[in-house]
N, C-alpha and C positions, 0 to 999 in steps of 0.2 A: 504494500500500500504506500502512496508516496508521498511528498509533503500534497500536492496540488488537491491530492485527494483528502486528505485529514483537513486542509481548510475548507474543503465545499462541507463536509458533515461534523462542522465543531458544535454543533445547535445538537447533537446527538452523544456530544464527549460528557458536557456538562450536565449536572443534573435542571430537572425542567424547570421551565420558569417560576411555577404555580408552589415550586418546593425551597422556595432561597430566601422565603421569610424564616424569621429567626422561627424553630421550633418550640412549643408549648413546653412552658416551665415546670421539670418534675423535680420530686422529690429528692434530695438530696443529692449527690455527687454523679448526677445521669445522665446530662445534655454534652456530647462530644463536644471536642473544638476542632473541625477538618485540617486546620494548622497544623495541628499536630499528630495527624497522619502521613504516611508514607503516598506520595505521589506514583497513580500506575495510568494504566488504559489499556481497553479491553483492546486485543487483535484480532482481526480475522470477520467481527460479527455484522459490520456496517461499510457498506457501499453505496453508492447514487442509484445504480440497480435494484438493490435492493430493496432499498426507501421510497424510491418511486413505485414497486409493485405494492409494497405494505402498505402506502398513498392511494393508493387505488379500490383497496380491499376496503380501509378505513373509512373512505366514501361512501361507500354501497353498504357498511353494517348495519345493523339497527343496534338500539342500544340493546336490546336482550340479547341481540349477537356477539355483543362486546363485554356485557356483565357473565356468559355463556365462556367465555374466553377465561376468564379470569377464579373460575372455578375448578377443582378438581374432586371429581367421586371417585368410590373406593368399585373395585368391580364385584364385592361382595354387599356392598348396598344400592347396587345401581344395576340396571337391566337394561344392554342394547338399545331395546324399542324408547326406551324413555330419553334420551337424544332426540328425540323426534322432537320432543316439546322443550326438553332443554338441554340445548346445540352447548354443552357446555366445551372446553377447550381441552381438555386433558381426564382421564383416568389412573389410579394407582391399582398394583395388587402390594398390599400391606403383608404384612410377614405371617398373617396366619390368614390370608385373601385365596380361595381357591379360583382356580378356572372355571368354567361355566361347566365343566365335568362334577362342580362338588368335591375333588379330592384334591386336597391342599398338599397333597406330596405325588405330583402329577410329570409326566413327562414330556419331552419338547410338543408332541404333537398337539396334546391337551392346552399349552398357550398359545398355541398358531391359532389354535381354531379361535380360542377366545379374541386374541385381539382383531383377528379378523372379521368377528360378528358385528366389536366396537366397530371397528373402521367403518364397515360397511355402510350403518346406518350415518355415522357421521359423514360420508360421502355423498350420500345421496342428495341431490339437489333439492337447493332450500332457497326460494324469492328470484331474484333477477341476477344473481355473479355466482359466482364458481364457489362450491363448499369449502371449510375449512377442515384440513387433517385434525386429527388426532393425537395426542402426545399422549403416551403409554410409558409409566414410570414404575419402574418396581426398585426393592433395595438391592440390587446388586454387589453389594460392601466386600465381599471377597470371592469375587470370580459370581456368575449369573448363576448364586446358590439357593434359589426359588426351587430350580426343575431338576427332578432327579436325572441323575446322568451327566450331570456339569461337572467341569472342572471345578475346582476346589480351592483357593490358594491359601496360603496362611493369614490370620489376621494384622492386622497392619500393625500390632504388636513385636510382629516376627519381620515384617518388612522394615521397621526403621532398625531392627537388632542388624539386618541385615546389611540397611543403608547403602542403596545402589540404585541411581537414576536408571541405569539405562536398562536393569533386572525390571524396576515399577512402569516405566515404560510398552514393555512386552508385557509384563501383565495387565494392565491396562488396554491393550490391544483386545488381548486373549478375552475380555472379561467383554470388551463393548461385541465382538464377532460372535459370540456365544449369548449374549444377551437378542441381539438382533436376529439372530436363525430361531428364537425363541417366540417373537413377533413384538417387543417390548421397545422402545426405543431411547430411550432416558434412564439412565443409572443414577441412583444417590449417593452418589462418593464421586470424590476421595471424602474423606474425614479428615478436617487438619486442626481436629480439638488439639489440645497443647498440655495433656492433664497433669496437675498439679497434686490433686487425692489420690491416692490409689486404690481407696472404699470406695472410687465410686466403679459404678457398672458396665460404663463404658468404657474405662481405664483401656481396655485391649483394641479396642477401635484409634487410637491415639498412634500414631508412628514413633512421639517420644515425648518425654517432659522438657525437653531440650529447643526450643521455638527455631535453632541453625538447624536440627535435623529434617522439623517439619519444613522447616521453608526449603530446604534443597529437594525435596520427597514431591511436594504439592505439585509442581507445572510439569511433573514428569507423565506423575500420573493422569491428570487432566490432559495433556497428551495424547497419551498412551491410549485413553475411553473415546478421545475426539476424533484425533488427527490432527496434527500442525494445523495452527491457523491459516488460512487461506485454502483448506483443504473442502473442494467442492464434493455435491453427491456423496456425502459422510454414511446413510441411509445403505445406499447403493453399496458402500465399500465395506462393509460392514463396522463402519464406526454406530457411535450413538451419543446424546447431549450426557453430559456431564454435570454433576450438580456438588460442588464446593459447598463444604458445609462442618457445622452450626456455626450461624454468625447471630452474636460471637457472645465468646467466651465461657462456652460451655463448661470446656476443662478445667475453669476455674471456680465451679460451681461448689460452694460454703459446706462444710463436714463429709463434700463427699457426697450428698444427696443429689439422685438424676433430677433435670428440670427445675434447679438450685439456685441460687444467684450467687453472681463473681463478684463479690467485696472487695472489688482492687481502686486502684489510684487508674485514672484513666492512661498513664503514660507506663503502666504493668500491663493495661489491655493492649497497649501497640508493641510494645516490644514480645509479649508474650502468645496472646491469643491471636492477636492480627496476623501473626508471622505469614501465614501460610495463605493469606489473600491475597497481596501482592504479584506470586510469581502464578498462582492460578488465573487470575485476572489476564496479568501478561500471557500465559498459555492458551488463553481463548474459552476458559470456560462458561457455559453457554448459559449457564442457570449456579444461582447461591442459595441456600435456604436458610432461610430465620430459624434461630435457633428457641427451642423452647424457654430457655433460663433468661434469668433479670443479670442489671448490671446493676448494684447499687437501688436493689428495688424494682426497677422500672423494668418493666417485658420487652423483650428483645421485637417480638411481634409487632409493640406499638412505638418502638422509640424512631423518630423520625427524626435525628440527628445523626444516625450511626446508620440507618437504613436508607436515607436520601442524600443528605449534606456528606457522610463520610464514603459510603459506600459504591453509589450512583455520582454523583459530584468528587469530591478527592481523589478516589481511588478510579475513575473512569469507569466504574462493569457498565458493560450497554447491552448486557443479555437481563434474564430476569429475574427479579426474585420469587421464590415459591412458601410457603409457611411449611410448618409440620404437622403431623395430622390432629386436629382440631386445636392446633399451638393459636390462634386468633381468640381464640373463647376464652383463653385466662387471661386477655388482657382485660385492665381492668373497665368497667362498665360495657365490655363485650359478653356474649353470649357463643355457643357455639355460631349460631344462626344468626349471629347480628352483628356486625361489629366495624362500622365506617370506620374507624379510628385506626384500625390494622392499615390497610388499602390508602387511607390518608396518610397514613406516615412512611410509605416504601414500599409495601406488600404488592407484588403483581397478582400474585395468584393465589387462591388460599388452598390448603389442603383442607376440605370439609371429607373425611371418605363417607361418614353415617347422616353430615346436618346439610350438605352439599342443594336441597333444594329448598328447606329453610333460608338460609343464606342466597340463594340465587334470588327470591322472592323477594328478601327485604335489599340486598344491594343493590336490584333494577330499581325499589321505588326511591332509595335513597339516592340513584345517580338522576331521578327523573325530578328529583325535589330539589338537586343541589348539595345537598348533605357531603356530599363524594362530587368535586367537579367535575364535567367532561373532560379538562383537561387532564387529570390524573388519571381520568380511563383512557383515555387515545394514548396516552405515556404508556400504561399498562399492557395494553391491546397491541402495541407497536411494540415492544418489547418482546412481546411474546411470540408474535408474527414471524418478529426479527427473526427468532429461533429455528424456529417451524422450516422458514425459508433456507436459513443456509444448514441445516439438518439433512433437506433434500425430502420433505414429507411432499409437495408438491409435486413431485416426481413420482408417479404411482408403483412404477420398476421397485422389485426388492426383491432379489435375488438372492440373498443370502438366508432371509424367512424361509421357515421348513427343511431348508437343505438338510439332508440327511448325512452325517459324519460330521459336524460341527461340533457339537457338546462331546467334551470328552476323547477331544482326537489325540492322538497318540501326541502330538507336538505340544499340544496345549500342554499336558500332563505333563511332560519335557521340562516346561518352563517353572511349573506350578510345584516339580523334584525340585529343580535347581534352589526355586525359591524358599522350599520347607528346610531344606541344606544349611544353604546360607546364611536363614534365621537361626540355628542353634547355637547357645552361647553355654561352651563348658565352662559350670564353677569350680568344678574342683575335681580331679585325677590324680589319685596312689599308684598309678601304673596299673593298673588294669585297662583302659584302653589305648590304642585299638583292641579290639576282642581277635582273635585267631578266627578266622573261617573255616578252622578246622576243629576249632572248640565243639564242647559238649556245653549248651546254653540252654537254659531255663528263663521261660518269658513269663515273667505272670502281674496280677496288676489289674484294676478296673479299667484300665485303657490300652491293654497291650493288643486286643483284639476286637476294637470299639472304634469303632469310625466315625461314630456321630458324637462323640467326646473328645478324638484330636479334632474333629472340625470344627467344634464349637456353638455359640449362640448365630442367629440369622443364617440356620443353615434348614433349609427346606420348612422350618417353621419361623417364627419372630424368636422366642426363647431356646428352638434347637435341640429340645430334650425329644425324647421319644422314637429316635432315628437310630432303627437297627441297620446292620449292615449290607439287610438286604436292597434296602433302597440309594444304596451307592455302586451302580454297575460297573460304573466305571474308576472305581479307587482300590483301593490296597490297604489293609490295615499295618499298624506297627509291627506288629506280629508277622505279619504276612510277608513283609520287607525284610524280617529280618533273618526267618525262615527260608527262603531261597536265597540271601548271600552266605548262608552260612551251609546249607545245603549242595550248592556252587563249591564251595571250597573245602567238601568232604565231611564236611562236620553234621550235628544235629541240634534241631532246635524243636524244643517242646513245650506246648502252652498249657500252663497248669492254673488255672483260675486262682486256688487256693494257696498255690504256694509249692505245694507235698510234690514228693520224688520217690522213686524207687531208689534209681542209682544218682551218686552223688553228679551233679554237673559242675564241668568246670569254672562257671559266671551264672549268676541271675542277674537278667536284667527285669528292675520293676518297672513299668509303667503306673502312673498315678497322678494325682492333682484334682481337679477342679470340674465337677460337671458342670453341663452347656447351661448356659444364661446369656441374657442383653439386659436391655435398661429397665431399670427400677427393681428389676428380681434379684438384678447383679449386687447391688447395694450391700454392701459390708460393713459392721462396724467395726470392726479388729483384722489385720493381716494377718493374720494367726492362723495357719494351714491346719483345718480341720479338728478347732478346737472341741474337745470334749468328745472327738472319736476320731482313735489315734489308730484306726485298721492298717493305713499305709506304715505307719512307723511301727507299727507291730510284726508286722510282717519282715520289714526289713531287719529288724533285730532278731528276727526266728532265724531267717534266711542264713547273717552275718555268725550268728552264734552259733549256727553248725559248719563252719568252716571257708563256707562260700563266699567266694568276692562277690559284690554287690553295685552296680550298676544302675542310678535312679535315673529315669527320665520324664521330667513333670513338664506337665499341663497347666498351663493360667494364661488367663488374659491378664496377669499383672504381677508384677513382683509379690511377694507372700513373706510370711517369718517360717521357714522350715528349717532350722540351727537344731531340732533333735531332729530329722531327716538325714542334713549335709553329715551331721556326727555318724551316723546310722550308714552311710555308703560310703565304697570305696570312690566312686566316681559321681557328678551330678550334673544333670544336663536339664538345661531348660530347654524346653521345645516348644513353651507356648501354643498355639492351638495351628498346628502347622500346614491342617488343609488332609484332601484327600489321599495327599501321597505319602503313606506310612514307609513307603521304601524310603525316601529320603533320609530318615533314622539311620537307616542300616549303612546308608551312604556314606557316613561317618566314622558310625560306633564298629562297624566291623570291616576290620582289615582284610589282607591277603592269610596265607595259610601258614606263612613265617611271620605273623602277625604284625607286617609293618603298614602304616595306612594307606588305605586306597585314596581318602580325602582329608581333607584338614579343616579343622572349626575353624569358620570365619566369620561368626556373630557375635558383636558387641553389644552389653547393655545399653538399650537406649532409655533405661528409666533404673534407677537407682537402686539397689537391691537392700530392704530394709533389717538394720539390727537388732531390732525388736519389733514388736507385733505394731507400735503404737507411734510409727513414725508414718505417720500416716503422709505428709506432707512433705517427703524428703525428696529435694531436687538441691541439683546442683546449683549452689554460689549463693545457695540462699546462708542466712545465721545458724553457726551451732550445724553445720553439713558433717553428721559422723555415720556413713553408711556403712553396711559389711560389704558390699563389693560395689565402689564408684560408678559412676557414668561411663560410660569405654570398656570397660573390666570385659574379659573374654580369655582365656587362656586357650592353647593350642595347643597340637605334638611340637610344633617345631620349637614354643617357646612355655613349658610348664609352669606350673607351679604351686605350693601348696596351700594346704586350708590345717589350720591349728583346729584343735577343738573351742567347740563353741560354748559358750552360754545357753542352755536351756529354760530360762527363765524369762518366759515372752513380755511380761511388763504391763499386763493387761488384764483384766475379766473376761476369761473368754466367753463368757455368759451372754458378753457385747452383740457376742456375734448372730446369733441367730433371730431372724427376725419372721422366717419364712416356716420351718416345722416343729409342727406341733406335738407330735408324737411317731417316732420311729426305733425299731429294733426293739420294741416291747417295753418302750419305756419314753417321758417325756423330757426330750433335751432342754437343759436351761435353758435361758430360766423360767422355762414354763413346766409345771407340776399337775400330775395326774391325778383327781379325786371323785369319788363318784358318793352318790347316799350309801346310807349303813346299810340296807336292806339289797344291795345287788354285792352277789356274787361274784369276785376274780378268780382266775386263775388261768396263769402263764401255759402259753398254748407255741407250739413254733408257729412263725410266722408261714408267709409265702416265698418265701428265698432265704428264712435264717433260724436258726433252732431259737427258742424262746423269744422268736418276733413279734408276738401278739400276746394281748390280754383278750380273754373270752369272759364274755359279762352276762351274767343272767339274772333280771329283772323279776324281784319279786312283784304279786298280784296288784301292788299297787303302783302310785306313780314314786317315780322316781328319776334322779338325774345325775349322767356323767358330764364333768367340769370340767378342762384343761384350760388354765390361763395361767398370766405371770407377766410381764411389764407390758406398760401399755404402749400399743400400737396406733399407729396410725395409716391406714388402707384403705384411704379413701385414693390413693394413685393408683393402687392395684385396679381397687373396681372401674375407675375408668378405662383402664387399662385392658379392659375385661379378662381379668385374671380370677382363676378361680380354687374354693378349697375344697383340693381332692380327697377324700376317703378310702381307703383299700380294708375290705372287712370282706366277713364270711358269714352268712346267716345262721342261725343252729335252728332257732324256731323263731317259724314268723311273729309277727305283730299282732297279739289279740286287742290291741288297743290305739291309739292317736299316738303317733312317733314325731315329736318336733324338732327343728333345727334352730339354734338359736347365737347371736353374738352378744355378750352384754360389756357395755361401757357408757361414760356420759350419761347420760338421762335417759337413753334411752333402749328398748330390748324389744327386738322384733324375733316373732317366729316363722319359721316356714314351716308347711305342714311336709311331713319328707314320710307318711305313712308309706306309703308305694314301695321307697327305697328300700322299704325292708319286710318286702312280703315277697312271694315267686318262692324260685327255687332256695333250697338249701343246702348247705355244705363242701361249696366252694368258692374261691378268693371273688371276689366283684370291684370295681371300682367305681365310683359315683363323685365328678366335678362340678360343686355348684357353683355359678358365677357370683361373685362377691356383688355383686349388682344385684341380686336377688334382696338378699340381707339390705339392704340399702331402701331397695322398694319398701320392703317391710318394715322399716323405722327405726334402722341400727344406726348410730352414731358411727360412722367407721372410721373417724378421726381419731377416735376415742375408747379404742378396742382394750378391753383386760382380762377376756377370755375370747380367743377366739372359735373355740371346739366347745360348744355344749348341746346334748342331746337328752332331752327329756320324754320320756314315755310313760305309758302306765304296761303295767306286765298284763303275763307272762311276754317276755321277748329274751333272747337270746343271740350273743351276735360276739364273733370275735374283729378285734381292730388290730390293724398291723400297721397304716401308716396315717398323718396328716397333715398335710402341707398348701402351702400354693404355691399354685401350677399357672402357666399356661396354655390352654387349649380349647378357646372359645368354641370351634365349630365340633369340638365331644361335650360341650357342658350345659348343665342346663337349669334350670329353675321349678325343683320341685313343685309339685301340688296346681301347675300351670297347664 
């Protein structure tokens, strides 16, 4: 683009006219100064071509064509045919959003068909000018892991360990060509949070605490999902829009709580959270999204100094901004369904997935009354356009949609090995590896043969639990990788779940760490790896004390306190959640047959490794910085070195930590406590996977009630969230009487009737998820929760319980007695 041309569309650099009044004065330290941001501009998004067809479109719309534009439904609350009436501009499938098949763990063909139905109708000729596409956005956050069958890649935890432009790059590629053979054409990443907490749940979507890491990561991958700016027919080539995100200052969100506010000085938010706009910006990406969290109070949704004045004006972006799903409704005096104040302050498009024609209803009569000017909807509208147009949707050609051999091709995985490699970052080796390929090795471990636990949260669901290994055709477990190198090189490899052996083997390698989570479930109050059930370091001290070297290889989306773990092995690898390719382990950990390595650790911490459970905040250059293993820290063969023994003494209540279950392993974890009336009946029953996992409860002839509670919660994000608390029980005898559900806190105690749930069959395991939204109908305080399990009936009933927690799994849960 050349100078001649940047001065015909400067009317397009700056932000709009209608936005360069001083912004509405909020509370405390929240109105930017554009001054004191870093100066960029978008590339690639505006031309005189361009402008002139988007000129032409914006003629002939009507305003519901325009307020239509500026909407986005979810494809699980919104039905093809209903485009008909509201031409809105975009659709999501949200992380637990099925295809029009109903099964949310579906494969490529099942999203073809679906975005093709959307398109369809959105195509059809509507008034006197050419319809508008469709923009189809799903979370593609590590490789297009919606559709079963996709590549996989690690989380961006293991990418900045791994820190390499030109690796983020090709994934990036891999991730937009496999999205778009899907029928989808907008990804939400990169993520250039910056996090600071490591409680919180996002922590592993972060490439580093380090703002130089994320800012060289950002315009790679932006890139990588786009294509170089300038890059025409992106659709065609199999690129896709890109969407640079939470702005801003997520990662700096207050205790660690997801959708939190960043308490910083506005010149922490530039040097820290901003880092990674800038060179996104400059790389061309095509769409930013508002981030749910406050700055100082104030919702990122509604601040019109950091979303118009810094964002669109200082920094140049001339693509759009998009909100989060129903992120517009906590702004304050918004609703889901209403809220000029978002769209006033910088919002192009909202993400409405459930309130999407609420909102469409009240924003046409607010743009018809003035509330919302025309001019911020033509800004809008033209932005959005913008997108659309150099995306290539106006081009009907898509060749790469449906192609068969995309998801999962032998190359992609290539990339997505290299990448799970790369990220590992050894803490500590005795000389136990490399491992001999000709070794005698024992694999065992909750994730040595779990695939949907190295790949973590946002992987075919939003929360990612529930994903056996048969729904990954095309991946490899840990296990499985590491079983044919060592098989390869004469040796044997055998997976023992529990641990036990016949003959002794040369090495155990454990896998272990952290099952799947994302935002708000991820929420931790202690780093303390698995406080209060200590199975992985049990195991490893069984292992260790029958003479066996010991090999850990853990799982997190974030640094942890494991100091009786490191003590407990000879060797300790992080592998953070490294994606579908379990071989990449073995790519490492196991050498030749004269045991010299085939590869070399080449990942650096990119976030701080903490020396107690309660360093929750520890980044580098801040005050009082005393980590167990720095920023950079990474040891190798070619350069060793050791680990002393540590401190076992985490520094903390681990009681902190659980927020999420309420009873597991036949007993209920801190600090919440099991109690039921005098008149029922316990006794210790094995569970469904564990010997004395359940308590079996028998209800005498009258009423009575079992209690589980202990500090108070608050889960009123859950229910929005629609997260639900699942139950895993066994019937003995049915229900001769009225079976309630109930939460008690605050003022108030709603029941559900849950008789159903415990009539049918008898005598084997069941599970039953009710959405916490249910509770909520019925008049529970759920801000203000201090038991959240209780069950009241009148006898005879009989029922054993083995688990209860929340979950996420809206399209299995449901709302009793409905």
């Amino acid at each position: 683009m050349g100078i001649k041309l940047l001065l015909a569309t400067t009317f397009l650099v700056s932000a709009p006219a209608f936005a360069q009044t001083s912004p509405t004065t909020l509370s405390g330290q929240t109105v930017a100064d554009p001054a004191k941001w870093p100066a960029a501009k978008s590339q690639g998004l505006s031309d005189p071509a361009t402008e002139t067809f988007v000129d032409g479109l914006l003629a002939q719309m009507t305003v519901e064509e325009k307020i239509g534009q500026m909407i986005q439904a979810d494809i699980g609350a919104m039905k093809p045919e209903e485009l008909r009436q509201y031409p809105l501009g975009s659709v999501l499938a949200g992380g637990n959003s099925p295809p029009l098949s109903g099964n949310d763990r579906s494969p490529q063909a099942d999203w073809v068909e679906t975005a093709r139905a959307f398109r369809a109708v959105a195509m059809e000729p509507r008034g006197k000018h050419a319809p508008i596409p469709l923009l189809f956005g799903v979370d593609a956050v590590h490789g297009n892991n919606n559709v079963v069958g996709a590549t996989i890649f690690p989380h961006n935890i293991g990418l900045g360990a791994a820190n390499d432009p030109a690796l983020l790059r090709r994934i990036g590629e891999v991730t937009a060509i496999e999205t778009a053979a899907a029928g989808p054409d907008w990804a939400f990443g990169p993520t250039v949070a910056v996090p600071q907490d490591d409680r919180w749940g996002r922590t592993y979507e972060g490439y580093s605490e380090d703002p130089a890491i994320v800012r060289g990561l950002a315009g790679a991958m932006v890139e990588g999902i786009q294509g170089k700016p300038g890059t025409t027919n992106r659709i065609q080539k199999g690129y896709v829009a890109a969407s640079t995100k939470h702005f801003l200052g997520d990662g700096g969100t207050h205790d660690g709580i997801d959708q939190g506010d960043a308490r910083v000085s506005e010149a922490t938010l530039v040097a820290i959270h901003g880092a990674g706009y800038p060179p996104a910006i400059e790389a061309g990406t095509m769409t930013v999204m508002a981030s749910y969290s406050s700055w100082n109070g104030a919702k990122m949704h509604g601040n019109k100094s950091l979303l118009t004045d810094v964002l669109k004006g200082r920094m140049g972006f001339e693509g759009f901004v998009v909100g989060d799903w129903n992120g517009h409704g906590q702004v304050p005096g918004c609703t889901n369904t209403d809220c000029p104040v978002a769209f006033n302050a910088g919002l192009d498009m909202a993400m409405a997935p459930d309130s999407w024609k609420g909102l469409f209803d009240s924003t046409l009569r607010q743009a018809k009354d003035g509330t919302i000017p025309m001019a911020r909807i033509d800004d809008a509208v033209r932005r959005i356009l913008r997108v659309k147009v150099k995306l290539g949707l106006f081009d009907p050609a898509r060749p790469i949609e449906g192609k068969a051999g995309v998801l999962g091709a032998p190359a992609h995985r290539a990339v997505a090995r290299e990448a799970a490699a790369k990220s590992l970052v050894l803490l500590k080796n005795s000389g136990v590896l490399p491992i001999k390929a000709s070794a005698k090795v024992l694999v065992t471990g909750p994730g040595a043969d779990s695939i949907g636990m190295q790949t973590g949260g946002w992987t075919l669901s939003w929360q990612g639990d529930g994903n056996g290994n048969e729904l990954f055709p095309n991946a490899e477990s840990i296990f499985a990788g590491i079983q044919k190198a060592v098989t390869a090189g004469g040796g044997t490899a055998t997976l023992s779940p529990d641990g036990s052996f016949t003959a002794k083997p040369d090495v155990a390698i454990v896998v272990f760490g952290e099952q799947p989570y994302a935002e708000m479930r991820g929420d931790i109050r202690t780093l303390e790896f698995q406080p209060g059930d200590k199975q992985a370091l049990a195991q490893l001290r069984t292992l260790r004390a029958a003479g066996i070297p010991v090999v850990s290889v853990f799982l997190s989306g974030r640094p942890l306190w494991v100091n009786p773990e490191l003590n407990a092995s000879d060797a300790f690898v992080a592998a953070w959640l490294p994606g579908s390719e379990g071989g990449a382990i073995a790519d490492v950990l196991v050498g030749d047959t004269g045991g010299k390595p085939r590869g070399d650790f080449h990942g650096r911490l990119s976030f701080s490794w903490p020396k107690t459970a309660g360093q929750f905040t520890l980044n580098k250059g801040q005050p009082g910085y005393d980590p167990l293993f720095a920023l950079g820290y990474g040891l190798t063969y070619a350069k060793p070195g050791s680990v002393p023994a540590l401190s076992e003494e985490s520094g903390v209540d681990a009681s902190l930590a659980n927020t999420s279950v309420f009873f597991a392993r036949g007993a209920a974890p801190a600090p919440f406590s099991f109690a039921t009336d005098s008149g029922i009946k316990r006794t210790t029953v094995e569970g469904p996977a564990t010997q004395e996992g359940g308590q079996l409860l028998s209800w005498p002839a009258g009423k009575a009630t079992l209690r589980i509670g202990g500090r108070e919660l608050d889960l009123s994000r859950e229910a929005n969230a629609d997260l639900s608390l699942q139950l895993t029980y066994r019937l003995e005898a049915p229900a001769t009487g009225p079976v309630r559900l109930l939460m008690e806190g605050g003022t108030n105690k709603g029941a559900i009737d849950a008789t159903s749930l415990f009539t049918g069959q008898t005598g084997t395991w069941r599970t039953a998820k009710i959405l916490l939204k249910c509770y909520q109908q019925n008049g529970v305080d759920l801000s203000k929760v201090v038991a959240p399990v209780v069950i009241e009936a009148s006898g005879p009933l009989s029922f054993a319980i083995a688990e209860a927690r929340i979950v996420s799994d809206p399209n299995a849960s449901i709302c009793p007695g409905k």
